[in-house]
TIRO-313540 format. One record per residue (C-alpha): residue number from 1; residue in three letters; chain; x, y, z. Coordinates in steps of 0.25 Angstrom, whole numbers, always signed. Each point is the difference from the previous one (the first is absolute). Example, Ala and Ser with C-alpha at 12.3 -4.5 7.8 and 13.67 -1.06 7.14 Angstrom:
<rs>
 resi resn chain     x     y     z
    1  Ala     A   +49   -18   +31
    2  Ser     A    +6   +14    -2
</rs>
This chain:
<rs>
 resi resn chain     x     y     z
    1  Unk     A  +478  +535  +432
    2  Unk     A    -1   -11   +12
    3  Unk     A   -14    +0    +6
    4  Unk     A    +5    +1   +15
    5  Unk     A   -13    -8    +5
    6  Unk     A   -12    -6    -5
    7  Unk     A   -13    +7    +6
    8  Unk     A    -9   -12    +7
    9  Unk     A   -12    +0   -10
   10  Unk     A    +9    -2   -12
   11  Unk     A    +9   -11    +9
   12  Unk     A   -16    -6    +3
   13  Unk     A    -4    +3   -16
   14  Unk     A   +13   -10    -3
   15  Unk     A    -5   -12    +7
   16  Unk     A   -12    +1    -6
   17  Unk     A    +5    -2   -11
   18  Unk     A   +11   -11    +2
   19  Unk     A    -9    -6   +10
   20  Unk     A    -1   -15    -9
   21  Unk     A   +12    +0    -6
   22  Unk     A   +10    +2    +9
   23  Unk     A    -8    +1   +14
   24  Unk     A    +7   +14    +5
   25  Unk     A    -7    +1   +13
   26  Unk     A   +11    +4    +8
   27  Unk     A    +9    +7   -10
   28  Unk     A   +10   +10    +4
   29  Unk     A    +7   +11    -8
   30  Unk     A   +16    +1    +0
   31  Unk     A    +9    +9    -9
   32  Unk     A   +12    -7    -5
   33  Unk     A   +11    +6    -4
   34  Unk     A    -3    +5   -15
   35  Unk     A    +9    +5   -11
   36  Unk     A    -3   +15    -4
   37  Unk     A    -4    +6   -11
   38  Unk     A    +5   +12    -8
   39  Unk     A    -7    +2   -13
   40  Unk     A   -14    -2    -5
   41  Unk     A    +2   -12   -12
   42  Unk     A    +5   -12    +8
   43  Unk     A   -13    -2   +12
   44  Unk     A    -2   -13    -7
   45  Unk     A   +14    -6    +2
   46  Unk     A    +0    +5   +15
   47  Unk     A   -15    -7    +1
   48  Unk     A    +6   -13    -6
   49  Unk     A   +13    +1   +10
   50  Unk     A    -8    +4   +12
   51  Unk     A    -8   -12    -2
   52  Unk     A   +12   -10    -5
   53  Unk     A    +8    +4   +13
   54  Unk     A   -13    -1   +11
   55  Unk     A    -1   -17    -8
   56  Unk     A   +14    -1    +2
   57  Unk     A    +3    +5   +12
   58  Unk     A   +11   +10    -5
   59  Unk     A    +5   +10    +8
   60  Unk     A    +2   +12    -6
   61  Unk     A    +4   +14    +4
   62  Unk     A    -9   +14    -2
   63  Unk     A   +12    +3   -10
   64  Unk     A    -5    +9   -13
   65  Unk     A    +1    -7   -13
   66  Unk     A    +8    +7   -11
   67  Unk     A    -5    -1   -15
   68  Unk     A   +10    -9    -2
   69  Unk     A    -4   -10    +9
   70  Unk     A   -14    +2    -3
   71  Unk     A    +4    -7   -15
   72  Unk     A    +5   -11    +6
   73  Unk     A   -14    -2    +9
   74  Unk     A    -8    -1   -13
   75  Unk     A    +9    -8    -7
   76  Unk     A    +0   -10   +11
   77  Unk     A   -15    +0    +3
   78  Unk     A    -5    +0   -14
   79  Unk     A    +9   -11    -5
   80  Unk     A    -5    -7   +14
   81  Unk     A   -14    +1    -6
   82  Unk     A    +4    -5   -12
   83  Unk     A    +6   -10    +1
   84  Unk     A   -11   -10    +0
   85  Unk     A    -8    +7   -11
   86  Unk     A    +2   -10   -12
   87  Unk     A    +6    +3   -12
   88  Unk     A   -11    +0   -10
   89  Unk     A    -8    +8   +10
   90  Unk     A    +8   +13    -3
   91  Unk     A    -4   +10   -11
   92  Unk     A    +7    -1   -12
   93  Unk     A   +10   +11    -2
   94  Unk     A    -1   +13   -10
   95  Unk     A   +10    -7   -10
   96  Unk     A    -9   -13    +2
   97  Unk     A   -12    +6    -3
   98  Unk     A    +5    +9   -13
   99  Unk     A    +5   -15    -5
  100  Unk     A   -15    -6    +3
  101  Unk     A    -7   +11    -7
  102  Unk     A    +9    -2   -12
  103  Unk     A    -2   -14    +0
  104  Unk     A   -18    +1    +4
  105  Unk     A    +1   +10   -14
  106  Unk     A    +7   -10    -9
  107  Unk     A    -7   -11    +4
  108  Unk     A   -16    +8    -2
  109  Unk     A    +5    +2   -15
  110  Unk     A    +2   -14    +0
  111  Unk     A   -12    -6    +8
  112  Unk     A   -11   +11    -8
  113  Unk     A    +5    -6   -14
  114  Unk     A    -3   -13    +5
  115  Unk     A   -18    -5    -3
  116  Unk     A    +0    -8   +14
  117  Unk     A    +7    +7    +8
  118  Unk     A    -4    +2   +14
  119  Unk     A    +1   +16    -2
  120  Unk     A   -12    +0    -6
  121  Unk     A    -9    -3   +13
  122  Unk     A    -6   +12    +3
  123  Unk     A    +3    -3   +14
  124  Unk     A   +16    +1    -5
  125  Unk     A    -2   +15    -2
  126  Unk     A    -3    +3   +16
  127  Unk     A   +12   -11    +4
  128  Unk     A   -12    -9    +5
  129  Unk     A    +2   -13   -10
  130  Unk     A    +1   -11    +7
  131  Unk     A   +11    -3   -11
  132  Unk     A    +9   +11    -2
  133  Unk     A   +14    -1    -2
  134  Unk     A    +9    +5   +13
  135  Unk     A    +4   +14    -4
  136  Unk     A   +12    +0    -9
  137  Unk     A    +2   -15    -2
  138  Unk     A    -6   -12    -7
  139  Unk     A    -6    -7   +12
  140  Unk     A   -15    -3    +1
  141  Unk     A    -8    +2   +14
  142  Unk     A    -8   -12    +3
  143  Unk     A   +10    -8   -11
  144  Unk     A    -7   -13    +3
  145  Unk     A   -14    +3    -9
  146  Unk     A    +4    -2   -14
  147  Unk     A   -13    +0    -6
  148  Unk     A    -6   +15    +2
  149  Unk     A   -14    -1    -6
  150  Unk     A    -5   +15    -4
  151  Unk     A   -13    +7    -1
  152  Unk     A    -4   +12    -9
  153  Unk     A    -8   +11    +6
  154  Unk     A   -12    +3    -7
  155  Unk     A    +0   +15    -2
  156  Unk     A   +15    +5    -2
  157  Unk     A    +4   -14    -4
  158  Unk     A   +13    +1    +8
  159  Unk     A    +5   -16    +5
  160  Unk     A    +1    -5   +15
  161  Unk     A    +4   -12    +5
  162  Unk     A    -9    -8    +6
  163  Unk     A    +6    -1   +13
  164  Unk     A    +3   +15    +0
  165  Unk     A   -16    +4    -5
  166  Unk     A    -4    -9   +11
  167  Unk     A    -9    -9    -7
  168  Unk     A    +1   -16    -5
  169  Unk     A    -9   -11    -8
  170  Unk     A    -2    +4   -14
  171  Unk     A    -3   +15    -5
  172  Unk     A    +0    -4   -16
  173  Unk     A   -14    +4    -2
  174  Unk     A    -2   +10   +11
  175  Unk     A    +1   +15    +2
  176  Unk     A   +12    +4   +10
  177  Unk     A    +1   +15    +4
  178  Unk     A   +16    +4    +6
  179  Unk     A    -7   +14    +6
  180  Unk     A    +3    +8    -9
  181  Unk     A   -13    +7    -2
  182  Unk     A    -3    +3   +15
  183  Unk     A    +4   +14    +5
  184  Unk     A    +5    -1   +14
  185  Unk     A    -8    +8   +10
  186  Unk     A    +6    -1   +14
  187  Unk     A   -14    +3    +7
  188  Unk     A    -8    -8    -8
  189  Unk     A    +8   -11    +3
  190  Unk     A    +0    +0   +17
  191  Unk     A   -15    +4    -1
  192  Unk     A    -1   -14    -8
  193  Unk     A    +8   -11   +10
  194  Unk     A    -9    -7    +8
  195  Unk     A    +3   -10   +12
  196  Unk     A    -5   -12    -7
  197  Unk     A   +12    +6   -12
  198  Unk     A   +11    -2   +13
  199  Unk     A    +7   -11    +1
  200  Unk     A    +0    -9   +13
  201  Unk     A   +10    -4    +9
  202  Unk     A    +0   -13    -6
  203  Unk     A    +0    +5   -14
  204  Unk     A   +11    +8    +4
  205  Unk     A    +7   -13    +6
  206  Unk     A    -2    -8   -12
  207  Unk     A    +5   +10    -9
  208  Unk     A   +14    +3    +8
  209  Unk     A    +0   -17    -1
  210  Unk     A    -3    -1   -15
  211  Unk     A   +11   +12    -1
  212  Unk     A   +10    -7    +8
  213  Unk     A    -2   -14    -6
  214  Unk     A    +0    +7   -16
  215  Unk     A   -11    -3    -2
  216  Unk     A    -4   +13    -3
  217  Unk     A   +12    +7    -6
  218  Unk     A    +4   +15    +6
  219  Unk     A   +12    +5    -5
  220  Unk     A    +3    +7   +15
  221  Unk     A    +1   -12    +4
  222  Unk     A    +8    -6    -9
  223  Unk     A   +10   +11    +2
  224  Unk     A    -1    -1   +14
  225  Unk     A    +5   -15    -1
  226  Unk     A   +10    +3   -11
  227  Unk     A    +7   +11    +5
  228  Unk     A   +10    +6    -9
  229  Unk     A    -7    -3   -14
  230  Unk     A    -4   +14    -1
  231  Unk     A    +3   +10    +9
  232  Unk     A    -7   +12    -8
  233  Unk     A   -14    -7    +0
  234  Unk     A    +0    -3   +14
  235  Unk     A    +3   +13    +1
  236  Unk     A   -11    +3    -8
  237  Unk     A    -9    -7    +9
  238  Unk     A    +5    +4   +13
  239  Unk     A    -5   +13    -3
  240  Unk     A   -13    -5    +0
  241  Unk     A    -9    -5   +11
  242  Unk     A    +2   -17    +2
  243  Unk     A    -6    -9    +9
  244  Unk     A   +14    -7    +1
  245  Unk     A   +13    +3    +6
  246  Unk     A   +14    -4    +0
  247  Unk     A    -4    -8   +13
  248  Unk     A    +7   -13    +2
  249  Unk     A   -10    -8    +4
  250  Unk     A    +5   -13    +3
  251  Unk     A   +13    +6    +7
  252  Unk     A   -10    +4   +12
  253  Unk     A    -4   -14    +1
  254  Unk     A   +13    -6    -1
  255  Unk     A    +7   +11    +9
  256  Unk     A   -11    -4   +12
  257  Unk     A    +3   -13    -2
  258  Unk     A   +15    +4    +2
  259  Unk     A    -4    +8   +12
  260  Unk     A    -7   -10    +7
  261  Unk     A   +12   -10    -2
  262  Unk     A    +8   +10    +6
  263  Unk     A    -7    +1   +12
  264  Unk     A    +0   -14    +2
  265  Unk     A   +15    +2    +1
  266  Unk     A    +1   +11    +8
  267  Unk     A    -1    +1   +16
  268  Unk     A   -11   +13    +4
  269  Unk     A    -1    +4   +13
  270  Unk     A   -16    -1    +0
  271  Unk     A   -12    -7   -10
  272  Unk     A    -1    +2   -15
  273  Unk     A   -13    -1    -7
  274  Unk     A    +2    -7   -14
  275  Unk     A    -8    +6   -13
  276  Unk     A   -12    -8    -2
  277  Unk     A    +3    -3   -16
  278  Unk     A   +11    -9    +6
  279  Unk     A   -11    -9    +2
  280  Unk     A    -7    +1   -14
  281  Unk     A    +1    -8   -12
  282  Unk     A    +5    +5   -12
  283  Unk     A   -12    +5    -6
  284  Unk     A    -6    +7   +13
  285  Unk     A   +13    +8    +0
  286  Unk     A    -4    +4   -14
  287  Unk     A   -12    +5    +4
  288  Unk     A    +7    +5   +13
  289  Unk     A    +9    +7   -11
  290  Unk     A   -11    +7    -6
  291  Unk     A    -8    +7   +12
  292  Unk     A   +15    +3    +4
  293  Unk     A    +1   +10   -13
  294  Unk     A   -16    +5    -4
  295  Unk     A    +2    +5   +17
  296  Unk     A    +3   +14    +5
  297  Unk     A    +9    -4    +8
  298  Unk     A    -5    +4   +13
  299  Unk     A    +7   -11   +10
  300  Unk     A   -12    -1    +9
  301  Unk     A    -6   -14    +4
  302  Unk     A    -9    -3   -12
  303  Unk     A   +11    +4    -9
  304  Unk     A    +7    -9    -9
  305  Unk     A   +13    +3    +5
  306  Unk     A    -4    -6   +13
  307  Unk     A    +2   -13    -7
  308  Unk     A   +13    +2    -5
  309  Unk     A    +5    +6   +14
  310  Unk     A   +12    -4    +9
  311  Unk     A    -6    +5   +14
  312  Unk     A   +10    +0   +11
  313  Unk     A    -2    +2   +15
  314  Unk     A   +14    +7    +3
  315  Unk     A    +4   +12    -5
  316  Unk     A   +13    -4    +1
  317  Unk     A    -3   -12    -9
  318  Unk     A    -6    +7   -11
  319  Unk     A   +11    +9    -2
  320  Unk     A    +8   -10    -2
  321  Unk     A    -8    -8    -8
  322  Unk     A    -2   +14    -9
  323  Unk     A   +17    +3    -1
  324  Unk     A    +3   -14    -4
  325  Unk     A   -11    -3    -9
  326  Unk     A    -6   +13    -6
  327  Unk     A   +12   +10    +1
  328  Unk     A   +12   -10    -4
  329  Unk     A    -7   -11    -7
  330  Unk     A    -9    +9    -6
  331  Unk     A   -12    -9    +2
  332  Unk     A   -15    +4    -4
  333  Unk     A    -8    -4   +11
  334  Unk     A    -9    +5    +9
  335  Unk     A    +2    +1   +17
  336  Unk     A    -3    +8   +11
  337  Unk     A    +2    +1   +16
  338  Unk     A   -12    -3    +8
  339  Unk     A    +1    +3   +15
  340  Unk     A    -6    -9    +9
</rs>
């Protein structure tokens, strides 16, 4: 049903809440024309339309939409939200998955008959070996190692790796325990971390460098930069909490540098603020990078996203500047409208 009016304290409760982003001090509601809705199971694809036709400007009529047409709605907005999702980003299929499993069986008769074999590593059986083999095929996660040194657990004399155990030097003559005789206690174990056991900020820092440089192998990681090698693992692992994400880093620092071009090129009515990375070198961009992601997100002026902000004085501008860039172009960066 179409909300007739907007009461004052939610209209005042909305530019609250908008009142950074988009600056919406002197917002007014309309009621364009809308298509209407007969059934209950498509008020997705009138969302989607409603929204595609306000962007565009479409003019449409307050017509009802048959079933049929409704078809037609999804196809075209889901293929439109497909089309840039790359091909080794999709799931496999039911029949390509029945041919992995097949394949995965076959090849664990094959790898368990074999003494060195990386399925072996106790770290193998819970899919966190930093040398597995992707699901259903003969190729190696982290390939460039070829010597995998291994350790033997004292007590139930199971193997690791040593890059999967975590240790390094030589073990020959000395005692390594995997684990296995501890019984997990849920309590016992929150009652037992201390500040001093937290890592720091820089800790944290150093690690994510050592990650991202290989240094320290992660096997999220190595999926996240070869996408495609095994869709069931990093399946596996999205399941479970990860401080990485499939967030193209560089892209927001080569699309600002796009933006910024752009704007250099492009006539405004008023002033336009440039983000102060611009004027960073490489590295402090890096590090600029890094505040960006471990922020909340909050765009007030500490933030990190502060630095990374186009800021323009006309409305008018930043609408353009948002249609062109962020809405066609499909740029990641970051702007706002500040009135003067």
């Amino acid at each position: 049903m179409l909300q007739s009016e907007i009461s004052d304290d939610d209209m005042d409760l909305l530019r609250n809440a908008f009142r950074v982003s988009f600056g919406p001090e002197d917002w007014t509601v309309t009621y364009p024309p809308q298509w209407k809705q007969q059934d209950s199971v498509n008020c997705g694809v009138f969302v989607c339309s409603a929204a595609e036709n306000e962007v565009l400007h479409h003019e449409v009529t307050g017509e009802a939409l048959t079933l049929s047409q409704c078809r037609t709605l999804r196809l075209h907005h889901a293929t439109d939200m497909l089309k840039d999702v790359k091909a080794e980003d999709f799931p496999p299929t039911l029949e390509e998955i029945v041919k992995i499993e097949k394949k995965e069986s076959k090849l664990q008769e094959a790898e368990a008959k074999r003494p060195h074999s990386s399925s072996h590593c106790l770290a193998w059986k819970i899919k966190t070996c930093l040398f597995q083999r992707a699901t259903g095929t003969t190729s190696v996660l982290h390939d460039h190692i070829k010597h995998y040194p291994w350790v033997q657990c004292t007590k139930c004399k199971n193997w690791l790796h040593f890059q999967c155990a975590g240790v390094e030097g030589d073990w020959t003559n000395k005692d390594f325990f995997c684990g296995c005789d501890l019984i997990p206690d849920g309590d016992l174990n929150l009652e037992s971390v201390k500040a001093e056991d937290i890592l720091t900020d820089g800790e944290i820092k150093d690690l994510e460098r050592n990650l991202q440089s290989g240094h320290f192998l992660s096997n999220r990681m190595y999926l996240w930069k070869h996408r495609g090698i095994d869709p069931a693992l990093r399946k596996h692992y999205s399941e479970h909490v990860t401080l990485f994400n499939d967030m193209e880093e560089n892209t927001i620092v080569t699309d600002t540098m796009a933006a910024a071009e752009w704007c250099r090129n492009t006539t405004f009515e008023g002033g336009v603020k440039f983000p102060v990375v611009l004027s960073m070198d490489e590295e402090e961009q890096t590090q600029m990078l890094q505040d960006l992601r471990s922020s909340e997100g909050d765009p007030d002026e500490d933030s990190p996203i502060e630095l990374w902000t186009f800021v323009f004085e006309r409305k008018n501008d930043h609408e353009k500047f948002c249609a062109e860039l962020m809405d066609i172009k499909k740029y990641k960066v970051f702007s706002k409208f500040e009135k003067q």
